[in-house]
Backbone as ProteinMPNN parsed JSONL, in Angstrom:
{"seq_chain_A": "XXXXXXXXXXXXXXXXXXXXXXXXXXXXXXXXXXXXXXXXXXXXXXXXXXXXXXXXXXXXXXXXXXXXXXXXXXXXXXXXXXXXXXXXXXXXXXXXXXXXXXXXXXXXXXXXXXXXXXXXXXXXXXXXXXXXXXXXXXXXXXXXXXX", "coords_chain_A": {"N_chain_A": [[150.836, 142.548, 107.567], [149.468, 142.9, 110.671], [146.37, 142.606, 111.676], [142.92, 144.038, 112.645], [140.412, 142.439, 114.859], [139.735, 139.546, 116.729], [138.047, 137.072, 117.945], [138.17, 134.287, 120.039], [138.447, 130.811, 121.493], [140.097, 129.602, 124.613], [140.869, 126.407, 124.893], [141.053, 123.831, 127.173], [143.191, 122.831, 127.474], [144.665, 124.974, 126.973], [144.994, 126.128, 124.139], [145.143, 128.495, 121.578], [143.072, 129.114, 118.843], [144.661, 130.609, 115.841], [143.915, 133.709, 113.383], [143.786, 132.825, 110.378], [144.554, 134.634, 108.3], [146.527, 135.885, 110.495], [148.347, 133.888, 111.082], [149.224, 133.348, 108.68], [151.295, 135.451, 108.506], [153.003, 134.103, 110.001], [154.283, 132.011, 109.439], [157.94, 131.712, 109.301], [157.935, 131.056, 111.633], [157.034, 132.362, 115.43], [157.087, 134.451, 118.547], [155.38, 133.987, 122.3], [155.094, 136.757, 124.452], [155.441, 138.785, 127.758], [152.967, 141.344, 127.536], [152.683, 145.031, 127.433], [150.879, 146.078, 128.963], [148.221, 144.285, 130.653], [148.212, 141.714, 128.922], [149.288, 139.927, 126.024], [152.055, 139.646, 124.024], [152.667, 138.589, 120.616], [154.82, 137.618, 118.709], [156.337, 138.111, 115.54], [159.146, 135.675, 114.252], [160.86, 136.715, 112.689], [160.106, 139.852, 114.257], [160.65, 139.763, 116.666], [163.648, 138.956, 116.985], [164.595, 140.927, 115.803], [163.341, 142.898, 117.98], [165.051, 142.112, 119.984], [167.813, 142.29, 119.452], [167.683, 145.347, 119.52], [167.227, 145.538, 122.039], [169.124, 144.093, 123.569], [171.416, 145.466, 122.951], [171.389, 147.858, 124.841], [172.763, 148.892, 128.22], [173.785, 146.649, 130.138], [174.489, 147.587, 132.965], [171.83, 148.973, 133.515], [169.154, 149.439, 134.81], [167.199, 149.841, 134.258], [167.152, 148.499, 131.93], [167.824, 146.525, 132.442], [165.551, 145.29, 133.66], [163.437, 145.284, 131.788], [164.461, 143.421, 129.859], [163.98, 141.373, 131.572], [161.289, 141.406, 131.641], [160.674, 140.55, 129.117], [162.156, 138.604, 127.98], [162.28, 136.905, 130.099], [159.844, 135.642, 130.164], [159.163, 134.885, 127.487], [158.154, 132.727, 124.795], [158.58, 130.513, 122.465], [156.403, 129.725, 119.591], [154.065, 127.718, 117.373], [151.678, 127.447, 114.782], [149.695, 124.82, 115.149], [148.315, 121.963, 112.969], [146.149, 122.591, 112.94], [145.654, 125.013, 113.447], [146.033, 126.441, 116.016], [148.067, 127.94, 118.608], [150.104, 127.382, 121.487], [149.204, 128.584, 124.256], [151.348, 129.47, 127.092], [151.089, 127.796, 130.501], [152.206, 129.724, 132.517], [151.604, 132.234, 131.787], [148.703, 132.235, 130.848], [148.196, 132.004, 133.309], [148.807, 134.226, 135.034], [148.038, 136.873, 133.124], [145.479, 136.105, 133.468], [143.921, 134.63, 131.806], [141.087, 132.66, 130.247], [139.426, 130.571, 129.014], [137.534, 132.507, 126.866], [139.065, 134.681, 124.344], [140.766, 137.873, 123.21], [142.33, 138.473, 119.93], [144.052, 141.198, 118.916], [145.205, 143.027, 116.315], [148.329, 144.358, 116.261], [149.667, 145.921, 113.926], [152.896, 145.471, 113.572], [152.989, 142.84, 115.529], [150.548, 140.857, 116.882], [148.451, 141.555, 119.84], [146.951, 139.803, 122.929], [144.242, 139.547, 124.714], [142.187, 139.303, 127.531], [138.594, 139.458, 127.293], [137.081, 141.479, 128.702], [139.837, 143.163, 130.042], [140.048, 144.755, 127.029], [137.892, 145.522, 126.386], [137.969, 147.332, 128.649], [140.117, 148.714, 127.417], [139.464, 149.826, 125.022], [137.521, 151.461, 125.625], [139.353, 153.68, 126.728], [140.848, 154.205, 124.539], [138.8, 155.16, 123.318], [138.103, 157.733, 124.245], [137.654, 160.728, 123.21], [138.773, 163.592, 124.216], [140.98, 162.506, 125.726], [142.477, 161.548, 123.637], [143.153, 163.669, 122.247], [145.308, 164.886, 123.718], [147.019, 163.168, 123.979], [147.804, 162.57, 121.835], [149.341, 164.211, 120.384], [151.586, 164.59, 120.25], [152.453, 163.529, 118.052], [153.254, 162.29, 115.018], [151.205, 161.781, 112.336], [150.914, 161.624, 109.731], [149.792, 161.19, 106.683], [151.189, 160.641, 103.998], [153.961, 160.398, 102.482], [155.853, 161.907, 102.244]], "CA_chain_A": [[150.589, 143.366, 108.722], [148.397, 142.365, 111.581], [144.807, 144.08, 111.499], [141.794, 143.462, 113.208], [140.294, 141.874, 116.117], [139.164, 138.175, 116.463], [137.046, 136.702, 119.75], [138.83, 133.165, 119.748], [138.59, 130.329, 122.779], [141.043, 129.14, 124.587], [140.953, 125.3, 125.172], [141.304, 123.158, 128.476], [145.008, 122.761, 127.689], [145.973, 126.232, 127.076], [145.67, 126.141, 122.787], [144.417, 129.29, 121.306], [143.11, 129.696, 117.359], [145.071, 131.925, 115.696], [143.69, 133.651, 112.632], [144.058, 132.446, 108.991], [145.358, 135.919, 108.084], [147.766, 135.966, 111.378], [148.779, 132.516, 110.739], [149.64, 133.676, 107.026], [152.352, 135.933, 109.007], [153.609, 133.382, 111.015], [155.305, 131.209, 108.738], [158.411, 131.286, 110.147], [157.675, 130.585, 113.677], [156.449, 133.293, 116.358], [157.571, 134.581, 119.743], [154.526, 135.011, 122.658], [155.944, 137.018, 125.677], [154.019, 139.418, 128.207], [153.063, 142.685, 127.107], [152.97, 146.01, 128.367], [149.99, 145.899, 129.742], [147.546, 143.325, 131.102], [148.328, 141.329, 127.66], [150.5, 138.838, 125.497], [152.314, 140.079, 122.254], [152.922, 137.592, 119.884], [155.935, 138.776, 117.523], [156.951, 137.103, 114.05], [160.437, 135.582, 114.437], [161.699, 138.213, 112.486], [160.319, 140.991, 114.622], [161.414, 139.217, 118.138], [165.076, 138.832, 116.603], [164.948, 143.095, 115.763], [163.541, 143.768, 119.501], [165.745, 141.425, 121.286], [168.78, 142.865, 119.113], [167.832, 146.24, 120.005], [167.103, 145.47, 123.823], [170.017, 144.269, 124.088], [172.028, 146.847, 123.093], [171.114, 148.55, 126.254], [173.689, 148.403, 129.014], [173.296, 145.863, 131.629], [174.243, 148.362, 134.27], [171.015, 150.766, 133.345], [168.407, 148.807, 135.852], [165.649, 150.009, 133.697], [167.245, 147.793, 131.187], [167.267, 144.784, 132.684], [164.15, 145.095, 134.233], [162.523, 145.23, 130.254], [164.925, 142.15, 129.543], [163.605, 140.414, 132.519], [159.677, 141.348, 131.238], [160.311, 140.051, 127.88], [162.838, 137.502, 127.731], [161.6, 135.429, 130.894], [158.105, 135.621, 129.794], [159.291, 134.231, 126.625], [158.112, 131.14, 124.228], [158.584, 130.505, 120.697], [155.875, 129.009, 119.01], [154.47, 127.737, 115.484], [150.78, 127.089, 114.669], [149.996, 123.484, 114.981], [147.362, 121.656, 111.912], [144.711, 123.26, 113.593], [146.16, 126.531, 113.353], [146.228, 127.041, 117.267], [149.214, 127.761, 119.565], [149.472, 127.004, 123.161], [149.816, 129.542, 125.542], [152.443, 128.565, 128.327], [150.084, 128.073, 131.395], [151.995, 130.337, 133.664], [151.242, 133.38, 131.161], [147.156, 132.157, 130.953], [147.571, 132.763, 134.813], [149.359, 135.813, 135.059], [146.958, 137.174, 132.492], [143.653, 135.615, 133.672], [143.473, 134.218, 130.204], [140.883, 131.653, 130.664], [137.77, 130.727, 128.451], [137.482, 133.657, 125.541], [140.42, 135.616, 124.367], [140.94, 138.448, 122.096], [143.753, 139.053, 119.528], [144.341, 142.002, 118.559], [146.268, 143.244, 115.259], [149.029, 146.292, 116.176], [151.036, 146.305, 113.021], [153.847, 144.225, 113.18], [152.535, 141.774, 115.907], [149.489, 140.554, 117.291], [147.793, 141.148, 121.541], [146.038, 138.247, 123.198], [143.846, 140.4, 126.113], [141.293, 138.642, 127.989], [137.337, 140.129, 126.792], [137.083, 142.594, 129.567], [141.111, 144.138, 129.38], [140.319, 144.509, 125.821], [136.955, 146.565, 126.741], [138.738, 148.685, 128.915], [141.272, 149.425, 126.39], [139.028, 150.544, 123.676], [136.918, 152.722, 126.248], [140.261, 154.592, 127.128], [141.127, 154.718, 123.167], [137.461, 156.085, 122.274], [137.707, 159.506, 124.809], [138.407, 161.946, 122.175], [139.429, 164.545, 124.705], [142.064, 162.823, 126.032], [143.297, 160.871, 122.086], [143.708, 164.89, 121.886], [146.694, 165.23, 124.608], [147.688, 162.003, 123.936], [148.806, 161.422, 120.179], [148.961, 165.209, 119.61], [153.26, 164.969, 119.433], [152.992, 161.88, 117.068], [153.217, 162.702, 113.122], [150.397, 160.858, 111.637], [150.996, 161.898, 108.472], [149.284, 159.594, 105.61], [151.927, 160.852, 102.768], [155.7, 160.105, 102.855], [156.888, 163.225, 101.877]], "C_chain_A": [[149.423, 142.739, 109.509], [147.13, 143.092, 112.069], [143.682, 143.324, 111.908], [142.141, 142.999, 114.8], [139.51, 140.73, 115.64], [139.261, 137.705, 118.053], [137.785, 135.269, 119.543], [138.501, 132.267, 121.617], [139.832, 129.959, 123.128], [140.809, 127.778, 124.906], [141.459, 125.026, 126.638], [142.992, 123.393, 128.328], [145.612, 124.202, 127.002], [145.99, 126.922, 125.209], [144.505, 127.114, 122.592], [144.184, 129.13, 119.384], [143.753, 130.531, 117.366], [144.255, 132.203, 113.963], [143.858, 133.412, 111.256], [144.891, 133.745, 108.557], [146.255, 136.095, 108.945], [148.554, 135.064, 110.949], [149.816, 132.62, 109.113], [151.159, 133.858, 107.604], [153.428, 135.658, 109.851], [154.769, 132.081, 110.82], [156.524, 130.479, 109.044], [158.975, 131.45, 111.138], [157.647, 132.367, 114.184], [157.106, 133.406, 117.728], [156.342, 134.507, 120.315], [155.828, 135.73, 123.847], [154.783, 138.056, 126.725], [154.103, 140.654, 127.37], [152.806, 143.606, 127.857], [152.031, 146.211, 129.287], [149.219, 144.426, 130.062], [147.509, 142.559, 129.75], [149.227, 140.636, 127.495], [150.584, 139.574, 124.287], [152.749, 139.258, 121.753], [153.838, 138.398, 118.735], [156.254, 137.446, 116.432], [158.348, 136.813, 114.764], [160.848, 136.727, 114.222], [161.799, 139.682, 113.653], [160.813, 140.891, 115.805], [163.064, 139.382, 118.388], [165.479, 140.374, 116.631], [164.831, 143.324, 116.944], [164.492, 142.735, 120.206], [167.508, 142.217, 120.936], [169.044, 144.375, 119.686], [167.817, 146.436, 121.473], [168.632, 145.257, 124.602], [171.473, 144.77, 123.731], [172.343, 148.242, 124.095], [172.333, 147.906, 127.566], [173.18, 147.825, 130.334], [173.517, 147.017, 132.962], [173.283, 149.275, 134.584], [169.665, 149.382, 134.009], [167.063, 148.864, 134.831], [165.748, 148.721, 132.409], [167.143, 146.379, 131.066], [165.793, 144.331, 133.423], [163.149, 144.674, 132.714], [163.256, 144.029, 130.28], [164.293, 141.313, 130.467], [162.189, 139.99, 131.859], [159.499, 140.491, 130.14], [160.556, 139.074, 127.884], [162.835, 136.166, 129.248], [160.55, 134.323, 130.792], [158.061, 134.876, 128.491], [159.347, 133.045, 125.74], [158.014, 131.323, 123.372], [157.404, 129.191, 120.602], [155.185, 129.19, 117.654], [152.772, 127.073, 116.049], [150.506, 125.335, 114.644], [148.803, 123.254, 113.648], [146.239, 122.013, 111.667], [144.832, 125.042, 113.496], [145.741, 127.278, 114.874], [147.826, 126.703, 117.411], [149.213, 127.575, 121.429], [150.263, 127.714, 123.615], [150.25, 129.143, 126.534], [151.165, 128.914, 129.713], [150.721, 129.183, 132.217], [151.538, 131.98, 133.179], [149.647, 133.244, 131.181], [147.269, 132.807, 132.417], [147.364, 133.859, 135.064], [148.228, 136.916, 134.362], [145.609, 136.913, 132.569], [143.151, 135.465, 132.011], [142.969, 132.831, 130.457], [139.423, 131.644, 130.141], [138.432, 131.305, 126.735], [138.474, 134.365, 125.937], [140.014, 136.687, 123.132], [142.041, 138.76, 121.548], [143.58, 140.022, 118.572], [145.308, 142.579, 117.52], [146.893, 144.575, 115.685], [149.988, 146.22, 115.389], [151.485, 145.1, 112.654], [154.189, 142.941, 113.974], [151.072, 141.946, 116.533], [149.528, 140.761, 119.229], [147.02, 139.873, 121.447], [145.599, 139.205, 124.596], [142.728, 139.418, 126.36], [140.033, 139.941, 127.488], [137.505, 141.222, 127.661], [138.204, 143.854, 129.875], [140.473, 145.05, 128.283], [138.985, 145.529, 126.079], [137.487, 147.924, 127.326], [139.373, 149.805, 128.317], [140.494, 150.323, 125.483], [138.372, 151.618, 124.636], [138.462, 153.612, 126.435], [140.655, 154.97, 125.646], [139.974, 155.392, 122.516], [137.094, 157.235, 123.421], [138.319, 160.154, 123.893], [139.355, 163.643, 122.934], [140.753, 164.181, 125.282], [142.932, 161.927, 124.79], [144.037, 162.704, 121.974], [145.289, 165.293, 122.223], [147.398, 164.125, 124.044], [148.671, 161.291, 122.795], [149.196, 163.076, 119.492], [150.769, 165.484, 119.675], [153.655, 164.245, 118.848], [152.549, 162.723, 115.724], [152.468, 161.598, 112.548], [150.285, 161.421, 110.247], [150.644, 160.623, 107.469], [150.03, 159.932, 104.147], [153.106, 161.057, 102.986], [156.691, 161.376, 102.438], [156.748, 164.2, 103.031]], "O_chain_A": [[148.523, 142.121, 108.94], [147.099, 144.08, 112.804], [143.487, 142.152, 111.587], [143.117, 143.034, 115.55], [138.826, 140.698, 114.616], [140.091, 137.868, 118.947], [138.031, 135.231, 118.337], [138.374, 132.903, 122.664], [140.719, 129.913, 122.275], [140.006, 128.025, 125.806], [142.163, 125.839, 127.237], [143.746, 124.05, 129.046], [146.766, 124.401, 126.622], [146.7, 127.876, 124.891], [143.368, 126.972, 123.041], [145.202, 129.042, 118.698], [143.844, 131.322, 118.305], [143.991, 131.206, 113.291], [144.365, 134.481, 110.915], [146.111, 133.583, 108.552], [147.226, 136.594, 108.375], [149.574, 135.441, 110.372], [150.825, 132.02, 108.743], [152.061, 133.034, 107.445], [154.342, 136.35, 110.299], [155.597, 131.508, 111.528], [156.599, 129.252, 109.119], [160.087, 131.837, 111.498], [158.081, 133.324, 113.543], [157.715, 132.401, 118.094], [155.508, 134.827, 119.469], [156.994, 135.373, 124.021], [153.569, 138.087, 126.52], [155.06, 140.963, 126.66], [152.642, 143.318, 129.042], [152.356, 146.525, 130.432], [149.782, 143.425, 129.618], [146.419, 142.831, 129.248], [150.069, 140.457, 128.374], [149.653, 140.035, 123.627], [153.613, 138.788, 122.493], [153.6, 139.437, 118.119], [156.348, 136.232, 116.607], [158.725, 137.52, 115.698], [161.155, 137.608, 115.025], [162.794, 140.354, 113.927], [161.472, 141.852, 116.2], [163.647, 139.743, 119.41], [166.39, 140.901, 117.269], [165.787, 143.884, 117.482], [164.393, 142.871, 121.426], [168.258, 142.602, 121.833], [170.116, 144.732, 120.173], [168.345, 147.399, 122.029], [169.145, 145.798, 125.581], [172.498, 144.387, 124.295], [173.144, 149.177, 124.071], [172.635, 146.724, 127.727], [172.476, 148.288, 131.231], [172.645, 147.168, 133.818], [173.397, 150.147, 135.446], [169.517, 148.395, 133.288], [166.16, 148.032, 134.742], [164.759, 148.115, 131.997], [166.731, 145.523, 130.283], [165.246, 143.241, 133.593], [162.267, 143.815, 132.731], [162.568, 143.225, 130.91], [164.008, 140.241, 129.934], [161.852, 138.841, 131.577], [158.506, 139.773, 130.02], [159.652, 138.241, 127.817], [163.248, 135.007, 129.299], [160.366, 133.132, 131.044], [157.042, 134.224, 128.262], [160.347, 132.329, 125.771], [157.363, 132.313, 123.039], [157.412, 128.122, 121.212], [155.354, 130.147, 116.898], [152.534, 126.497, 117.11], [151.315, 124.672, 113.995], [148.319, 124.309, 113.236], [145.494, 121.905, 110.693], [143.995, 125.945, 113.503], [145.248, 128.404, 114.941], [148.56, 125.878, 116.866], [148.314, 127.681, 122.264], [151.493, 127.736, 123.578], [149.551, 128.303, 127.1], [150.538, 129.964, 129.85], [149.844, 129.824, 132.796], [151.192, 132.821, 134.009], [149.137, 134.287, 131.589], [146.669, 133.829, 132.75], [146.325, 134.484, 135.275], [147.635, 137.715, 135.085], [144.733, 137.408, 131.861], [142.298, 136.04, 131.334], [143.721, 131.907, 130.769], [138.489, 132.337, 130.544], [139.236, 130.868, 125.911], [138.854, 134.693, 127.062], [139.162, 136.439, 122.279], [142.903, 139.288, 122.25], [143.029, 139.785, 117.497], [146.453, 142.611, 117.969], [146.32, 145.659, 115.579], [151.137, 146.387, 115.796], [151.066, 144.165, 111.971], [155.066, 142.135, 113.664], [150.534, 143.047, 116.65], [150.425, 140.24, 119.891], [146.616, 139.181, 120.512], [146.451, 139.547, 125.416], [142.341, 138.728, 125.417], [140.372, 141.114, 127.332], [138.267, 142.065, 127.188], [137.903, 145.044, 129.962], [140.347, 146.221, 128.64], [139.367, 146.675, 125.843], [137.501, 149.063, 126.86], [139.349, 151.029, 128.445], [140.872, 151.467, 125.232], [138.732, 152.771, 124.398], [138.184, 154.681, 125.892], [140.809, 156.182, 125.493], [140.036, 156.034, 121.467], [135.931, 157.626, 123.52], [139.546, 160.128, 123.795], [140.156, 164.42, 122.415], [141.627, 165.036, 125.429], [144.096, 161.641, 125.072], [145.214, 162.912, 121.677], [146.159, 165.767, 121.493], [148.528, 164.355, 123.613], [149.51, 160.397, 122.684], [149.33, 163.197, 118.274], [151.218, 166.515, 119.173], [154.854, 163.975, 118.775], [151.677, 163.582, 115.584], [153.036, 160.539, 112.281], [149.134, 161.592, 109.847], [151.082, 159.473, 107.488], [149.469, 159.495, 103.142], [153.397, 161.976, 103.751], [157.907, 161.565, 102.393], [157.388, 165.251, 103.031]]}, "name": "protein", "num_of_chains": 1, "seq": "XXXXXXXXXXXXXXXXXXXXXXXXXXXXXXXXXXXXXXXXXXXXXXXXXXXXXXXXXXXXXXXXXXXXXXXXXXXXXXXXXXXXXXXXXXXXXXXXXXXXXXXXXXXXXXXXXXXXXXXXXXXXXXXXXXXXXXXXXXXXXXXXXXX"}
């Protein structure tokens, strides 16, 4: 599972560290693509292969559907840690993203974010108001026991 946060540079040509513990999970080979917000999600093969299966399952005539296929699967590059244990972010995604300098990646589960320092501030200020985590997660089942 992908956990934590790690401050990482990005290099002149685009190559980011990834972490020894991500890297573990990466084995074999990685998707990046954009993400939902101002961000890159980096997916295991495996989990790229499950959302692309389920995406497209969706009927081309439902607009909303191809609009998500467009987001993901344009935006889309497979890559694999190189000896160094970086990957290189496709330049037109650094743009798009103002990913340039310091990056952060982010662990959600079952892939990894890549937000630029300041996104990545934002984010946590909007995840640490407790009044509105209240409205916000209060029709999700966080239950910590499977029964």
């Amino acid at each position: 599972m992908f956990l934590g946060q790690y401050r990482h540079t990005i290099d002149d040509k685009g190559r980011l560290t990834i972490p020894a513990r991500f890297r573990d999970l990466m084995e074999a080979g990685a998707y990046v693509t954009q993400g939902f917000e101002r961000n890159l999600m980096v997916l295991t093969s495996q989990g790229f292969e499950a959302m692309t299966h389920q995406v497209n399952r969706s009927s081309i005539t439902d607009p909303t559907a191809r609009a998500l296929k467009r987001l993901l699967f344009s935006t889309a590059d497979r890559v694999t840690p190189d000896k160094n244990g970086r990957i290189l972010i496709p330049q037109f995604l650094r743009e798009r993203n103002q990913l340039d300098g310091e990056a952060v990646l982010v662990g959600v589960g079952d892939y990894f974010e890549i937000w630029t320092p300041e996104a990545w501030d934002q984010q946590m200020d909007q995840l640490q108001d407790t009044e509105a985590n209240e409205q916000r997660f209060i029709g999700l089942d966080l239950s910590t026991s499977y029964e």
